[in-house]
C-alpha positions as CSV (number, residue, x, y, z in Angstrom):
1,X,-80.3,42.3,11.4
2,X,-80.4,42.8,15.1
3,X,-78.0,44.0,17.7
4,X,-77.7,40.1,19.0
5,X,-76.6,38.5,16.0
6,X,-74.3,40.4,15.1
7,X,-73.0,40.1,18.6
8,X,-73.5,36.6,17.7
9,X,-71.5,36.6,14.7
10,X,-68.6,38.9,15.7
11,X,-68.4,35.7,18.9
12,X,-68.2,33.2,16.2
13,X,-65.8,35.3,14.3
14,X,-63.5,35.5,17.4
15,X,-63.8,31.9,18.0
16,X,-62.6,31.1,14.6
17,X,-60.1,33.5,15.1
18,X,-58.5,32.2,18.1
19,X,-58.7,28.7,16.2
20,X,-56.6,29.7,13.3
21,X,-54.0,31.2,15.6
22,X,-54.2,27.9,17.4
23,X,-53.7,26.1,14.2
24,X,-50.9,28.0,13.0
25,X,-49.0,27.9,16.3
26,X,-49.7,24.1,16.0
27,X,-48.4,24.3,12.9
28,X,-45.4,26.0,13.1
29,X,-44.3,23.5,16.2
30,X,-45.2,20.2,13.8
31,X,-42.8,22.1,11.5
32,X,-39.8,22.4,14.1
33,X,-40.4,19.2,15.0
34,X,-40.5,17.5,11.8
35,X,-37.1,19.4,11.6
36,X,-35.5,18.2,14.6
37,X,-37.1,15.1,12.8
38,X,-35.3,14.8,10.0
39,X,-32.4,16.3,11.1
40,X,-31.7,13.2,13.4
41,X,-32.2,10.9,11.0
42,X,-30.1,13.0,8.3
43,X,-26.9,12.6,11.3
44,X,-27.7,8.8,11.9
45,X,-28.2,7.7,8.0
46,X,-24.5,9.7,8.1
47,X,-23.5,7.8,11.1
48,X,-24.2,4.1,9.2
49,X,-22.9,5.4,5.6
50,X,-19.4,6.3,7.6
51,X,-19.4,2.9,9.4
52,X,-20.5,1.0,6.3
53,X,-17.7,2.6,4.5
54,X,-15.1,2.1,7.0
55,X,-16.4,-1.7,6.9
56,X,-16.3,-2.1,3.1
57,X,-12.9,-0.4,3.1
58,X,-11.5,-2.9,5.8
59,X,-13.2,-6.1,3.3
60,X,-12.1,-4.7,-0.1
61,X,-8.5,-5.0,1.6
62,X,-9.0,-8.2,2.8
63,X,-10.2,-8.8,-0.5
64,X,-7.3,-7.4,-2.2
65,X,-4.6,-9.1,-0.1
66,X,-6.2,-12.5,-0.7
67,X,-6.1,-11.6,-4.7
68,X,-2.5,-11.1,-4.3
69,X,-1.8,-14.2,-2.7
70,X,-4.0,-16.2,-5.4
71,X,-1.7,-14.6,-8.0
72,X,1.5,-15.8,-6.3
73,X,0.0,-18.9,-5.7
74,X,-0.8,-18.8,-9.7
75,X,2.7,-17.3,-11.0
76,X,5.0,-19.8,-12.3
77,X,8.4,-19.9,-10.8
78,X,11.0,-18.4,-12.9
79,X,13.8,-18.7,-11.4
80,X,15.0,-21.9,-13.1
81,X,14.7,-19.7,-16.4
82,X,16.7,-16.6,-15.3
83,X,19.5,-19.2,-14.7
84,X,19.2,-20.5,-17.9
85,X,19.6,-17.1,-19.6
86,X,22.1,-16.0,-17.1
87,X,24.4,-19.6,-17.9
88,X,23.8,-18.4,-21.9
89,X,24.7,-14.9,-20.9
90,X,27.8,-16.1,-19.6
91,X,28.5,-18.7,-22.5
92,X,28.1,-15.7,-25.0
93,X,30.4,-13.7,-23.5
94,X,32.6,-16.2,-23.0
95,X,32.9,-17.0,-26.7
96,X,32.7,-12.7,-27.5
97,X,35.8,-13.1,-25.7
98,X,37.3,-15.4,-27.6
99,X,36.9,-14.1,-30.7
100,X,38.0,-10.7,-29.9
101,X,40.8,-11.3,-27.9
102,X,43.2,-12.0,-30.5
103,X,42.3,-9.7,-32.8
104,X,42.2,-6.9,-30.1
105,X,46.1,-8.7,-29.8
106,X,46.5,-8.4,-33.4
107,X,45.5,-4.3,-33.5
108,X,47.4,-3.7,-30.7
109,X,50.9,-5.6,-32.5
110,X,50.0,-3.4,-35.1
111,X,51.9,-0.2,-36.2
């Protein structure tokens, strides 16, 4: 081979060179910025879950205090039975009374 292609080669072989180190430098910067990239998307996607939350956490207790007024709404009223028990209550003891008055008397006359 002569002197000039190899002078020709060794050129080409520079050039080639000097477009891999191009390519990598390239490279490495579409890397960092790819990066960056996804890095500020990674912080908004957080940014929307924490409001989304903090919005689903104000309607499921919206949700929940409406629930608990349906159920009061729904509960039946049972008052007018607790008197009914507490006037039995009373008559029970009433007639308890009764009985063992007398012979509570009749222990105590006793000797």
């Amino acid at each position: 081979m002569s002197e000039e292609r190899f002078v020709a080669i060794e050129t080409r072989l520079d050039s080639v060179e000097t477009k891999l180190d191009s390519m990598r430098q390239e490279m490495r910067e579409m890397g960092q910025d790819l990066r960056r990239g996804m890095s500020d998307l990674g912080q908004e996607l957080r940014g929307e879950m924490n409001g989304g939350l903090r919005d689903l956490g104000r309607q499921m207790r919206v949700l929940h205090e409406d629930v608990i007024d349906r159920i009061k709404v729904l509960a039946p009223d049972l008052e007018p039975i607790r008197r009914e028990f507490r006037a039995e209550d009373a008559n029970l003891k009433d007639e308890i009374d009764q009985r063992l008055a007398p012979l509570e008397s009749a222990l105590r006359k006793r000797p």
